[in-house]
C-alpha positions in Angstrom: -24.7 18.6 17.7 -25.6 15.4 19.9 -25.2 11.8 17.8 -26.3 8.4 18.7 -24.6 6.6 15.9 -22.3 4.5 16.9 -19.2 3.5 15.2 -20.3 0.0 13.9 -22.5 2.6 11.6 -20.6 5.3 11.1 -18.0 2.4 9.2 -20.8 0.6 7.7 -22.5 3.6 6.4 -19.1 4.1 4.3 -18.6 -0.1 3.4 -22.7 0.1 2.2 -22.1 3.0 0.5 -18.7 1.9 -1.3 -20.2 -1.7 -2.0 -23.4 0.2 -3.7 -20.7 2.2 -5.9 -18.7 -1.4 -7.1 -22.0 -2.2 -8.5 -21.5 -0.2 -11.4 -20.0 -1.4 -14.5 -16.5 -0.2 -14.8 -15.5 2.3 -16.8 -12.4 3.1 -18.8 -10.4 -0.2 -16.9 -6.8 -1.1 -18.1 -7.5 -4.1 -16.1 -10.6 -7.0 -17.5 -13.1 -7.9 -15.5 -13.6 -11.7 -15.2 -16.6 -13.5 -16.5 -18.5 -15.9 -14.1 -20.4 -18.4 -16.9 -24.5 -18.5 -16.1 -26.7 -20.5 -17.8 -28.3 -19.1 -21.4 -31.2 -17.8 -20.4 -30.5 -16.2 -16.8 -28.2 -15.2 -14.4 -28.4 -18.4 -12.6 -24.6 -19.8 -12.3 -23.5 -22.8 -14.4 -22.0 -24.4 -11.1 -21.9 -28.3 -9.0 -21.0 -29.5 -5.9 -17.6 -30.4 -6.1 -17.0 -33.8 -5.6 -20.5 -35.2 -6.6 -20.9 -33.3 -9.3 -24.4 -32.3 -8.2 -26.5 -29.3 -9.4 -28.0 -26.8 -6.9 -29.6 -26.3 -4.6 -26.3 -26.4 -2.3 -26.3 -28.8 0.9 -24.2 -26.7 4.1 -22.6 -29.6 4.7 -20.3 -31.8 1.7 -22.7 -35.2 0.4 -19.5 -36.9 0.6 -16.9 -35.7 3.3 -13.4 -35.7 2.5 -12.1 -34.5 5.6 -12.5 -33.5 9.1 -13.6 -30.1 7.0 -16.8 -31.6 6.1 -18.3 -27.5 4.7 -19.6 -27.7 0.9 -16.9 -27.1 -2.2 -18.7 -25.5 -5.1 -17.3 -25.4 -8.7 -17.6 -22.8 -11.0 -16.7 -21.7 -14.1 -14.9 -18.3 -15.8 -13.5 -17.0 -18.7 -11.8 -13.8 -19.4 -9.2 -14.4 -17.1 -5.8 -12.4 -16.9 -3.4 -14.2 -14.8 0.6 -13.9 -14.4 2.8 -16.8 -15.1 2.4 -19.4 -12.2 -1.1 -17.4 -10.8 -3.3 -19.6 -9.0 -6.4 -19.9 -6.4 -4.4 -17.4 -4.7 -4.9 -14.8 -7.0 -8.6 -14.7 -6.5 -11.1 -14.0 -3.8 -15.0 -14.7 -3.8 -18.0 -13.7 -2.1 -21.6 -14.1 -1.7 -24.7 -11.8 -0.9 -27.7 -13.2 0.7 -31.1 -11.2 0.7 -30.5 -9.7 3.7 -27.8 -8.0 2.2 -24.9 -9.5 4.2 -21.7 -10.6 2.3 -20.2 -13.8 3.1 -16.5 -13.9 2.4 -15.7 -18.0 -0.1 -12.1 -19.3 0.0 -10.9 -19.9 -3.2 -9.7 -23.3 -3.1 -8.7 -24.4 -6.8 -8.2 -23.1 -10.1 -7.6 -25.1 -12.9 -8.5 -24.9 -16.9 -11.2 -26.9 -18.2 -9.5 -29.4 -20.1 -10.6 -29.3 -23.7 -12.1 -25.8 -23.1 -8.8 -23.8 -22.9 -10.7 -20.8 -22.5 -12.8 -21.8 -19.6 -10.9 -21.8 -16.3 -13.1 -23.9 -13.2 -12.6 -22.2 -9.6 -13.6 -24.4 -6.4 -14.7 -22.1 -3.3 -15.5 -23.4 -0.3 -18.7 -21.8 1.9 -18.2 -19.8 4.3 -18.9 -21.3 8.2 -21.7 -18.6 8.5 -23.5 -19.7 5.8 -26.9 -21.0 6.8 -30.0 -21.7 4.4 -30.4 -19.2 3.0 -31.5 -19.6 -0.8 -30.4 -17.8 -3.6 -27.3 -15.5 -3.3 -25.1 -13.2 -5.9 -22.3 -14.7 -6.2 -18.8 -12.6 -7.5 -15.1 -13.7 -8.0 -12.2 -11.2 -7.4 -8.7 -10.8 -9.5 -6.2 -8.3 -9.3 -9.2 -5.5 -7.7 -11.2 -6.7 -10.7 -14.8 -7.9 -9.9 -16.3 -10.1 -12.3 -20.4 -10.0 -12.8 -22.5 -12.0 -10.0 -24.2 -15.1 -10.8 -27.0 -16.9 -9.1 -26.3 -20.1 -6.7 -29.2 -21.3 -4.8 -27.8 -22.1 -1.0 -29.9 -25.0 1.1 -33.3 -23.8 -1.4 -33.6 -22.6 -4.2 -35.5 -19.3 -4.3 -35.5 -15.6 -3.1 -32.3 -13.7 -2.5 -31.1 -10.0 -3.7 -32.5 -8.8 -6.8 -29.9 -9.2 -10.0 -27.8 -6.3 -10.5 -28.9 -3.5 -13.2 -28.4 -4.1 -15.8 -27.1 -7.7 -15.2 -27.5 -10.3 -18.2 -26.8 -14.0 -18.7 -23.3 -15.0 -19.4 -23.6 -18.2 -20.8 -19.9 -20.3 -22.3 -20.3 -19.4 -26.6 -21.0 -22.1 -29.1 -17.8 -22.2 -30.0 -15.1 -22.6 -26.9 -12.9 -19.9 -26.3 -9.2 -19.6 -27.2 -7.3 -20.2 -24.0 -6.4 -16.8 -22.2 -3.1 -15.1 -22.8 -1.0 -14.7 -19.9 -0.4 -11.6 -18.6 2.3 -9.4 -19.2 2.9 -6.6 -16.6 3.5 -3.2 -18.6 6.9 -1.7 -18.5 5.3 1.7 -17.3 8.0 3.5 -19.5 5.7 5.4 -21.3 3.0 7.9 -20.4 -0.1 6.7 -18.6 -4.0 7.2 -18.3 -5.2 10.1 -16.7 -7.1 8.4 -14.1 -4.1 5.7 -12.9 -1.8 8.5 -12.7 -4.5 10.0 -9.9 -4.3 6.4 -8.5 -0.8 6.3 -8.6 0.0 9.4 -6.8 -2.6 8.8 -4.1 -0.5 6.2 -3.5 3.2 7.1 -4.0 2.3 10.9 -2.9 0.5 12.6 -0.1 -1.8 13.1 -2.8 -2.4 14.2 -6.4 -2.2 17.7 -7.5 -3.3 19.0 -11.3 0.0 19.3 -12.2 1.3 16.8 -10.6 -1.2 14.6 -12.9 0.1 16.2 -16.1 3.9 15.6 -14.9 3.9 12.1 -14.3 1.4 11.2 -16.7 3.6 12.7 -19.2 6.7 11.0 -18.4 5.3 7.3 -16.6 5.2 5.5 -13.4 8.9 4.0 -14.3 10.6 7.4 -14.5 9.0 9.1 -11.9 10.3 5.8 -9.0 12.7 6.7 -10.1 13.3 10.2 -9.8 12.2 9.5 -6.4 14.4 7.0 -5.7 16.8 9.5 -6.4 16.1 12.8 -5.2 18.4 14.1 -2.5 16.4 15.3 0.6 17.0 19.0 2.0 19.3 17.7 4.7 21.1 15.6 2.3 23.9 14.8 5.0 21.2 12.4 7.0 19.4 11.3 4.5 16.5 13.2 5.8 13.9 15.8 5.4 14.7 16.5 8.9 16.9 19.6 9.9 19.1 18.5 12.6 18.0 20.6 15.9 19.5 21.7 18.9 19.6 19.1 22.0 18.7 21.2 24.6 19.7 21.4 28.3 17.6 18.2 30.5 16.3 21.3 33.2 14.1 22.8 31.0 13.8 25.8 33.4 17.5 26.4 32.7 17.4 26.2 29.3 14.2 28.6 28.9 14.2 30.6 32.2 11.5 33.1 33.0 13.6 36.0 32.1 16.6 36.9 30.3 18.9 39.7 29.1 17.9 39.2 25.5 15.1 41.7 24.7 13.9 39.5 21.5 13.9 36.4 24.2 10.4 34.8 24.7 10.0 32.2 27.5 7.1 30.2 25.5 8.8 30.2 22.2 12.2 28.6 24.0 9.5 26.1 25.7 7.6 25.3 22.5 10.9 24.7 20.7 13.1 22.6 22.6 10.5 20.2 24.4 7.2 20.2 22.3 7.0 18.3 18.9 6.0 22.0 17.1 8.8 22.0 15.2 8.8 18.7 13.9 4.6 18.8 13.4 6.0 21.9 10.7 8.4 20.4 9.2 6.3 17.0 8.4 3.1 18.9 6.9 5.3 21.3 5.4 7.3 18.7 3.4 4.1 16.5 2.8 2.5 20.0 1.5 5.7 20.8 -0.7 8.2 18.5 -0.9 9.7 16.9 -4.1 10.1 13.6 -2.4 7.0 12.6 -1.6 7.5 9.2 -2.0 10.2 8.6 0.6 7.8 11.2 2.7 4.6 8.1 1.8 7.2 5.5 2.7 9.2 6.7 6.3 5.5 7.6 7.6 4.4 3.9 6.5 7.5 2.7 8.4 7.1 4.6 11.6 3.7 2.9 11.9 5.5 0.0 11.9 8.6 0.6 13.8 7.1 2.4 16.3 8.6 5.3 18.3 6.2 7.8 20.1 6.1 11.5 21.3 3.3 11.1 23.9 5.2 10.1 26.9 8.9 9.6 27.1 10.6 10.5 23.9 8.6 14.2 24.0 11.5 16.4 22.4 11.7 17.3 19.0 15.5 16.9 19.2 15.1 13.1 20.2 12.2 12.2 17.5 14.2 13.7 15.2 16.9 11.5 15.1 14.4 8.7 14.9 12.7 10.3 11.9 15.9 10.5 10.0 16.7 6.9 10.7 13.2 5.8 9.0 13.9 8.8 5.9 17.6 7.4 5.6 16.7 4.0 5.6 13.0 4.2 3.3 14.6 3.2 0.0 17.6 1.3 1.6 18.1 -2.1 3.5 15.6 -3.5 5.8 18.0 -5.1 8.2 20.0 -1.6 8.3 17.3 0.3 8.9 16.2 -2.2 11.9 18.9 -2.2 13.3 19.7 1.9 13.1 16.4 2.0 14.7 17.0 -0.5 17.2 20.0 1.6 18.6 18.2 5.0 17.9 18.0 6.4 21.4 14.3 7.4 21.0 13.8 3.7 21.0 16.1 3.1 23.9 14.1 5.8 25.9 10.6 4.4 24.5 10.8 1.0 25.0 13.4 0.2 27.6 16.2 -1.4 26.2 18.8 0.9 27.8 17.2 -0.4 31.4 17.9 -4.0 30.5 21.1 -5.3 32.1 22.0 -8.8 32.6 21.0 -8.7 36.4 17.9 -6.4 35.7 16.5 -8.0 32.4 13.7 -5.7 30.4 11.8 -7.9 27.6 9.5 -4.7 26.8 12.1 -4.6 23.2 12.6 -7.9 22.7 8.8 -8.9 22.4 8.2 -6.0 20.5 11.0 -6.2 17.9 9.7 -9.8 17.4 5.6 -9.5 17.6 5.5 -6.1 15.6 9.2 -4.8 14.1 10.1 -8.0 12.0 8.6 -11.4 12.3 4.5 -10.7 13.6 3.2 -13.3 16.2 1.7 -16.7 13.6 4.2 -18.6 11.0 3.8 -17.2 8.1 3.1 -18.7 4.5 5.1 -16.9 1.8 2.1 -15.2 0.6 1.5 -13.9 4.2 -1.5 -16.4 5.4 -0.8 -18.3 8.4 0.3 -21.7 8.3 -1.8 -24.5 10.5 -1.2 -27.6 12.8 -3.2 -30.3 11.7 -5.8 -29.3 14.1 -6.1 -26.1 11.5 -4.3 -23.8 14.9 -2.0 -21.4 13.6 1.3 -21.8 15.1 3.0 -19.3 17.0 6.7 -17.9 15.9 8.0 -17.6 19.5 7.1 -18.5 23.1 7.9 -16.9 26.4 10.8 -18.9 26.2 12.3 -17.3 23.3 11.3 -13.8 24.2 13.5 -14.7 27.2 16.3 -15.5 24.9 16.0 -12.0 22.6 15.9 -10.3 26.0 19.4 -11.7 26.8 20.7 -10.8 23.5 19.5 -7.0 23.9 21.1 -6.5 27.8 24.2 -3.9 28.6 23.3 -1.1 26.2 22.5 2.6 27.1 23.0 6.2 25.9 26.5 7.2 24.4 28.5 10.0 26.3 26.5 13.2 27.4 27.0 15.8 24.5 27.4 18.3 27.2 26.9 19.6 30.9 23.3 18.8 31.3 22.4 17.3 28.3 21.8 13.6 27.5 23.0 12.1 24.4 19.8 11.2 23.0 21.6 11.9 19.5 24.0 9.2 18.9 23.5 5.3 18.3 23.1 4.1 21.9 26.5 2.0 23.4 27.2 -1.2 25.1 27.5 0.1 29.3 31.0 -2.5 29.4 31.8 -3.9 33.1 29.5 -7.3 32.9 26.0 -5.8 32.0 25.6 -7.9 28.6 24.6 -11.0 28.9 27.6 -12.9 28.0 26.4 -16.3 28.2 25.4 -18.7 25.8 21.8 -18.3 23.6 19.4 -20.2 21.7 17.1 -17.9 19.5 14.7 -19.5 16.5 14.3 -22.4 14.7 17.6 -23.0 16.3 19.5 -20.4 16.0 22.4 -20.3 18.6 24.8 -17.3 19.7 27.8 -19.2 21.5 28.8 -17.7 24.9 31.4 -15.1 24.4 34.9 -15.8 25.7 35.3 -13.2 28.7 32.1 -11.7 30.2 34.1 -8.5 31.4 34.9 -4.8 30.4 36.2 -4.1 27.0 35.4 -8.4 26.4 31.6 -7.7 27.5 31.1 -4.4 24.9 32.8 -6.8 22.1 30.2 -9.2 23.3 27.3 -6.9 23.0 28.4 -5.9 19.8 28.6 -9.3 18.5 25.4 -10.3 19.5 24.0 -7.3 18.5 25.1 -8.1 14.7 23.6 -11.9 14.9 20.3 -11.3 16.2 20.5 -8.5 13.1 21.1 -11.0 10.8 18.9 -13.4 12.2 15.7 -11.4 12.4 16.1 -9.8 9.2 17.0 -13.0 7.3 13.9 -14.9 9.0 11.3 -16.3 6.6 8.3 -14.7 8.3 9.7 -11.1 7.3 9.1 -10.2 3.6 5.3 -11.4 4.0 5.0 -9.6 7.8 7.0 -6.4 6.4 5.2 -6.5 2.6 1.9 -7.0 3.5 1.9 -4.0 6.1 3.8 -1.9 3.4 1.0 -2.5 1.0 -2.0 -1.8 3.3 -0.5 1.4 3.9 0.3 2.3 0.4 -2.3 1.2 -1.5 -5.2 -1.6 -0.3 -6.2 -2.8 3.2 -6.9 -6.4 1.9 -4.4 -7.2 -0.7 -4.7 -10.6 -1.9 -2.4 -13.7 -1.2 -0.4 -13.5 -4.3 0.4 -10.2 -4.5 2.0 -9.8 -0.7 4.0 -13.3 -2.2 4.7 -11.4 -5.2 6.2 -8.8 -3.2 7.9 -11.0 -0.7 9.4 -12.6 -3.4 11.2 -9.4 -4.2 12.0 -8.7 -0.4 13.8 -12.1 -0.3 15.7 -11.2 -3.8 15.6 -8.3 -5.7 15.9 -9.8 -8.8 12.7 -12.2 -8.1 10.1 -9.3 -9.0 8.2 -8.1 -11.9 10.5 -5.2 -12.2 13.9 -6.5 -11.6 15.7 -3.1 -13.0 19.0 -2.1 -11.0 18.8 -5.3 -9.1 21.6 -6.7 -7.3 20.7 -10.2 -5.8 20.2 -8.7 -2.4 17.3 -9.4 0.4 15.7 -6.7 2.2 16.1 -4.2 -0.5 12.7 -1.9 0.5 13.5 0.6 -2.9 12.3 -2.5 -5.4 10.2 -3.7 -2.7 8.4 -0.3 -2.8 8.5 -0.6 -6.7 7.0 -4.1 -6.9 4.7 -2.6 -4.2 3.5 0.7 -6.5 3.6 -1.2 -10.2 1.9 -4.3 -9.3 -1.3 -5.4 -11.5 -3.2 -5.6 -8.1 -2.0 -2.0 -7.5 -2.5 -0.7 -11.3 -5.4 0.1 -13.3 -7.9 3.1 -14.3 -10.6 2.0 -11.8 -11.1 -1.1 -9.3 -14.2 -2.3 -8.9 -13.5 -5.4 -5.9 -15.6 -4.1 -3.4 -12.8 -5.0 -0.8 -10.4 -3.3 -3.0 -8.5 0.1 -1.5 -8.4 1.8 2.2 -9.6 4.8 4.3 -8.0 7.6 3.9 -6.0 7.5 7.3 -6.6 11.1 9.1 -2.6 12.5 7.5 -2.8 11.8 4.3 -6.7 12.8 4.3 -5.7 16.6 5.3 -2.3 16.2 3.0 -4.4 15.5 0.4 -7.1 17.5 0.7 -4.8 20.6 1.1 -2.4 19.5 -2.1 -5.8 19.0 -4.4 -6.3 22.6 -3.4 -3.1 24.4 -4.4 -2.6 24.9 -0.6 -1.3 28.4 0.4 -1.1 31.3 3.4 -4.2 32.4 4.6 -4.0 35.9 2.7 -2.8 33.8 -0.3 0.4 35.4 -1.3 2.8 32.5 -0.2 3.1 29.2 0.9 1.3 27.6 4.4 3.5 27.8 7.6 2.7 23.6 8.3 1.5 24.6 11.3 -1.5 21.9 11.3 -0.4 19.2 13.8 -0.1 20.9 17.0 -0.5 24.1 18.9 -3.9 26.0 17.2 -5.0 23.3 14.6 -4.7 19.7 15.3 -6.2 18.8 12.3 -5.3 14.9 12.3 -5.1 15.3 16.5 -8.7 15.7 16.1 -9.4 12.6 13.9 -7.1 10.3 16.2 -3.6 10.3 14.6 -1.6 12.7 16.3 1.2 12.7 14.3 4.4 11.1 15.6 2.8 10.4 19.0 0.7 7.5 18.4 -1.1 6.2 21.4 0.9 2.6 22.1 3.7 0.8 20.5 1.0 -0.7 18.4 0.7 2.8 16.3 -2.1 4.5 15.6 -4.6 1.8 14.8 -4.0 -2.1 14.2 -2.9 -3.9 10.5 -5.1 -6.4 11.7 -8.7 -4.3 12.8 -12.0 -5.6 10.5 -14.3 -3.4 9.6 -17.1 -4.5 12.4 -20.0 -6.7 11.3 -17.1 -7.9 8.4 -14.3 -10.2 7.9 -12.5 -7.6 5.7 -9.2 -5.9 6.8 -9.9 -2.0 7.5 -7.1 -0.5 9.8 -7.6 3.2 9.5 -11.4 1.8 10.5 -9.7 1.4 14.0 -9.8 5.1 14.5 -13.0 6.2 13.0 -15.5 6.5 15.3 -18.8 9.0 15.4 -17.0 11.6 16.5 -13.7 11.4 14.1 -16.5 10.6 11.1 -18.0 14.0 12.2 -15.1 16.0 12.8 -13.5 15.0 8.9 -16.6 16.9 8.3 -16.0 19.8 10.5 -12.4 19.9 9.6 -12.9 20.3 5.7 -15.5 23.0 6.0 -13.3 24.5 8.2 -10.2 24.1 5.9 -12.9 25.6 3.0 -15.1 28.8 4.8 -12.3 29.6 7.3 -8.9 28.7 6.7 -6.0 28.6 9.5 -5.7 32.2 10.7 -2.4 33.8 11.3 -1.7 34.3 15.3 -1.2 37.3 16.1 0.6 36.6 19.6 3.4 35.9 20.8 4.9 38.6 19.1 8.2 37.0 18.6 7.7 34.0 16.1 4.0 33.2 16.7 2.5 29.6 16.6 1.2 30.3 13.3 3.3 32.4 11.3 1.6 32.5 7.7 -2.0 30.3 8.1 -3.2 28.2 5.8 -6.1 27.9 3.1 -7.0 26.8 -0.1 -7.4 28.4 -3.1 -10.2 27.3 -5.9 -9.9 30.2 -8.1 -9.4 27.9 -10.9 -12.9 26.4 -10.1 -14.5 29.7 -9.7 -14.8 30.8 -13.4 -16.4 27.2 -14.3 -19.3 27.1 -11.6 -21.8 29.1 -14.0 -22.1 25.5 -15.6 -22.3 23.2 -12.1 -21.0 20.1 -14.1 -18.1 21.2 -15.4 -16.8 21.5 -12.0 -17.8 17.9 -10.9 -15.9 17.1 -13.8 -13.0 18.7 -12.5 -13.3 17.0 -9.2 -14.3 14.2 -10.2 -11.0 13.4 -12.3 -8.7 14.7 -9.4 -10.1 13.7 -6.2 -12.2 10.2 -7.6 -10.2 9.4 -11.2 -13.7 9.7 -13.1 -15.6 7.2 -11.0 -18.1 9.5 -9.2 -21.5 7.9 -8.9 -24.1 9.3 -10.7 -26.4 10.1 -8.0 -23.6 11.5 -6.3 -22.9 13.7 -9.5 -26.4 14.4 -9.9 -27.2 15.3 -6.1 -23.7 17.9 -6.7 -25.0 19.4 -9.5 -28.6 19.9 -8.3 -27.0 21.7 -4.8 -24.8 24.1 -6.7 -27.9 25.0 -9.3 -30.2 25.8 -6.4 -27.6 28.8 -5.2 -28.5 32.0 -7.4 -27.1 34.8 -5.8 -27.8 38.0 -7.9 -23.5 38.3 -7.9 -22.2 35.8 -10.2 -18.5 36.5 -8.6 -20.6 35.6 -4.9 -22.6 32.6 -6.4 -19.7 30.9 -8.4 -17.5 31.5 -5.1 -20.4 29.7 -3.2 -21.1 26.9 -5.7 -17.5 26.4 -6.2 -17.1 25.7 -2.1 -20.1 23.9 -1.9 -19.0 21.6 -4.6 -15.4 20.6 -2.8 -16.9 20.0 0.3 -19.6 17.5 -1.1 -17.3 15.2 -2.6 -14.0 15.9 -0.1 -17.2 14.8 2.7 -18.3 12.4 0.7 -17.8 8.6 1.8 -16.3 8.0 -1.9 -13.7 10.1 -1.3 -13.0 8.9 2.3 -12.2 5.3 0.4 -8.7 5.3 -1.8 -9.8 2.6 -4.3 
């Protein structure tokens, strides 16, 4: 089928859709919804400019400039408010709709309690530069994924804009002013949850929900199930890793897997697929993320490896050599930061993928150094501790390094290289790379950041100059780990992955906070007073207020299902087994017969550059809102999620029937909805199935009704054949559907 949509739509067809669904009410939230006051007898906001104290309409520009930012401040006012101790305007976001329908992203400026009118909090928001005359918008306020009801605010003129929402109704302040607003206190999460959090929850800390999954942890809480996580050994316990260790095969791969051999059971294409494709470590990752108990530290390493990138596309192409990397990240998901950067900054893979065993001190190779700062630790702009940039007074951000100091770092990484072969013919691509000795470290003098200097080291030759590297090695460890840009660079990413794309100020500081000290979190259990502990840093992550909650109804709130854990998910929801059913899939869904995720753009574990699979930093186009998995969605990748689910539904993964001798796919896959079968002789009681597992009870109700209508109008004479058809028709609607697509 030929397409001319382009991608711009393809994502805005899924943002128009998603911001026509946080128009509805919420329903069954742990969290409140703020209150934006309007005047008594309309929607129209109780609201003044700022400084003047004037009443609408707005000017663009402030009546009275107090700085070189001359762009209007508008006050308004709230109640219903749950903030944490110390919460402030960085808690909140705002935004604005015009009648064209476009959404203008407000700073929130100031928040401060109305004094004599405890209850009523005021919030000053600043318009945004795009902002033009444009009359009456809707204007919302944002806390902890929480959107409040929009209120009127009449921009340049008074007059026109966007209809008021359904139902919408004045919100005027009551006679009598409110009590002040109790702080909030997080929940312990020691005790069983909601049904529809749970589902939130393990979309989150899982590769995705399954019915009794749900049941499990809602039974025993969020608290005991991080940490039965935390503490589940992984089947190759002695690394730390989900990985098996595998054989490092001979560097001649014609020698290794010749054409013939003695051996009748010997295939020439199994030896090849084997021992240099990344088969076997495609099965082992979708068969762990399909049945694994520890799916968190599965949720967590992947996270990582996005971040710490190593690739399979070019130079590191053998599953031996990724796999040491892999175990690094699985080792290291619940452990120190600064250990697990610097295991990974010795792993060979990243030797091999990024050039750091090249770099001597008389043939230099920066391709590490600028990495390890710009994406591994530290990002490129000085960082707030809530993760926003800080600004010159010309409002720049300011860069964390120059040329200069990636000169420096390039120094401190010179003289290392693969440790001893493991055998004829085969490089050590196993073992933590070594200093080379003689004089190729860079023994001289350095000055890193802020400062920082590494004194020259005492003799630059032989068993002096490996000391040397190894020295320098430890304080560029310690410095780049202990560096204040890290928790907020590190956290922020972390979050996006796990849970939203565009996570607010205060809860990346929140979780900073406990990336800088353990003990400095909500959930300070088992702490130790340490920095760089990612276990309680995952925790703060997972049990945050901005990450908890039946429903969120910010329409900026949650993240597109990135291509991995939209097949691991899909497949999990749907008691994934063989293709004839009788045991478990082979895994075999990454590579070699069904690329599922190749298809959609994240082949897994062989991203495309150094800068993953797609950027923490991509908008949504024709938005200024965060959307990094938006990077890889395209028309094609939107239609081929399609493809791939109705393939995954009507068809399954076959079993290969060749080579004879361990073919590619040894069992299949497919899904099995038997247990929705039996219930599609009354259409809405499965929606209501799917709606609790795949959406946590927030399906729209045109969505539900259009569902429901679809499965009535199929009436085959066979009730077995027409519940089997409804049944499918029914999980490809809403696995399709752009509500699923989101993770809200």
């Amino acid at each position: 089928m030929k397409t001319s949509i382009s991608r711009d739509a393809a994502t805005g067809f899924i943002f128009s859709f998603l911001l026509f669904v946080c128009l509805i009410p919420a329903q069954a939230a742990t969290n409140k919804k703020p209150v934006l006051i309007s005047q008594a007898a309309s929607t129209r906001a109780v609201a003044f400019e700022s400084f003047t104290m004037r009443a609408e309409p707005f000017p663009l520009t402030a009546s009275v400039p107090l700085s070189s930012d001359t762009r209007t401040r508008l006050s308004i006012f709230a109640m219903d408010l749950e903030l944490l101790a110390g919460e402030g305007a960085n808690a909140f976001t705002a935004d604005a709709q015009d009648a064209s329908g476009k959404i203008y992203p407000l700073r929130v400026e100031y928040v401060g309690q109305v004094p004599n009118f405890p209850g009523i909090t005021m919030i000053v928001v600043r318009l945004a530069d795009d902002l033009g005359d444009v009359g009456d918008v809707l204007l919302r306020l944002n806390l902890h994924g929480m959107a409040s009801n929009r209120v009127r605010v009449a921009i340049g003129h008074t007059g026109g804009g966007p209809s008021d929402d359904a139902g919408a109704v004045a919100t005027p302040a009551p006679q009598t002013p409110p009590s002040a607003d109790p702080p909030l206190v997080p929940d312990s999460f020691t005790g069983p949850a909601s049904e529809a959090d749970t589902v939130r929850f393990l979309e989150q800390a899982s590769w995705g929900p399954t019915s009794a999954e749900v049941a499990r942890v809602k039974a025993m809480g969020f608290m005991a199930y991080l940490n039965e996580q935390f503490n589940l050994a992984p089947a190759n316990a002695a690394k730390g890793s989900n990985y098996p260790d595998l054989t490092f095969p001979l560097d001649d791969g014609n020698q290794q897997c010749p054409a013939t051999s003695i051996d009748p059971n010997y295939n020439q294409g199994v030896c090849i697929r084997d021992n240099y494709t990344i088969y076997p470590v495609h099965r082992t990752f979708f068969s762990n993320a399909l049945y694994g108990n520890d799916q968190l530290r599965q949720r967590v390493a992947f996270a990582l490896h996005q971040i710490l990138v190593v690739s399979a596309a070019s130079e590191v192409n053998r599953p031996s050599w990724m796999t040491v990397y892999l175990q690094a990240l699985d080792r290291n998901a619940f452990g120190s930061y600064r250990t697990l950067l610097n295991e990974i900054t010795l792993t060979p893979a990243m030797g091999e993928y990024l050039d750091m065993r090249l770099s001597t001190r008389t043939s230099p190779n920066e391709n590490f150094a600028r990495e390890v700062l710009q994406l591994f630790s530290i990002g490129t702009d000085v960082l707030n501790p809530d993760g926003t940039p800080q600004r010159d007074a010309q409002g720049n951000t300011i860069p964390t390094y120059t040329q200069a100091d990636v000169n420096e770092f390039t120094r401190v990484f010179t003289g290392w290289n693969f440790a001893t072969a493991i055998g004829a013919g085969i490089t050590n691509l196993r073992d933590p790379m070594v200093p080379r000795g003689g004089q190729n470290h860079d023994a001289g003098a350095k000055t890193l950041l802020n400062g920082f200097a590494i004194a020259a080291c005492s003799s630059p030759n032989g068993t002096a100059n490996i000391a040397c590297a190894q020295s320098d090695m430890t304080a560029v460890m310690n410095h780049l780990a202990n560096h204040p840009n890290v928790g907020p660079f590190i956290g922020k990413q972390l979050i996006q992955h796990l849970v939203t794309s565009n996570p607010s100020p205060a809860y990346v500081e929140r979780v900073a906070k406990v990336f800088n000290n353990d003990c400095s979190g909500l959930y300070p259990q088992g702490c130790t007073n340490v920095r760089g502990n990612l276990k309680l840093v995952v925790q703060a992550i997972l049990l945050d207020p901005e990450a908890r909650g039946d429903v969120k109804t910010d329409p900026n709130y949650g993240k597109l299902r990135e291509p991995a854990q939209y097949i691991n998910g899909f497949l999990r929801a749907f008691n994934v087994k063989s293709f004839d059913k009788t045991t478990t899939s082979d895994g075999i869904l990454g590579t070699r017969g069904g690329d599922f995720t190749g298809t959609l753009d994240q082949p897994i574990f062989q991203p495309p550059t150094v800068f993953s699979y797609y950027q923490p930093a991509y908008e949504v186009p024709g938005t200024k809102i965060l959307g990094p998995a938006f990077g890889i969605l395209s028309t094609t990748t939107t239609l081929r999620r399609a493809n791939n689910i109705n393939t995954l539904i009507y068809n399954g993964v076959t079993v290969n029937p060749a080579p004879a001798v361990s073919p590619d796919r040894p069992r299949g896959t497919s899904i099995d909805i038997s247990n929705l079968e039996p219930l599609a002789g009354n259409p809405v009681d499965v929606v209501n199935a799917l709606d609790t597992l795949l959406l946590h009870g927030t399906m729209h109700p045109q969505m539900r009704s259009s569902i429901i209508t679809a499965m009535n109008a199929i009436n085959d004479a066979n009730v077995t054949t027409r519940n089997q058809k409804r049944a499918r028709m029914a999980v490809y609607l809403v696995a399709t559907s752009s509500q699923y697509d989101i993770q809200r």
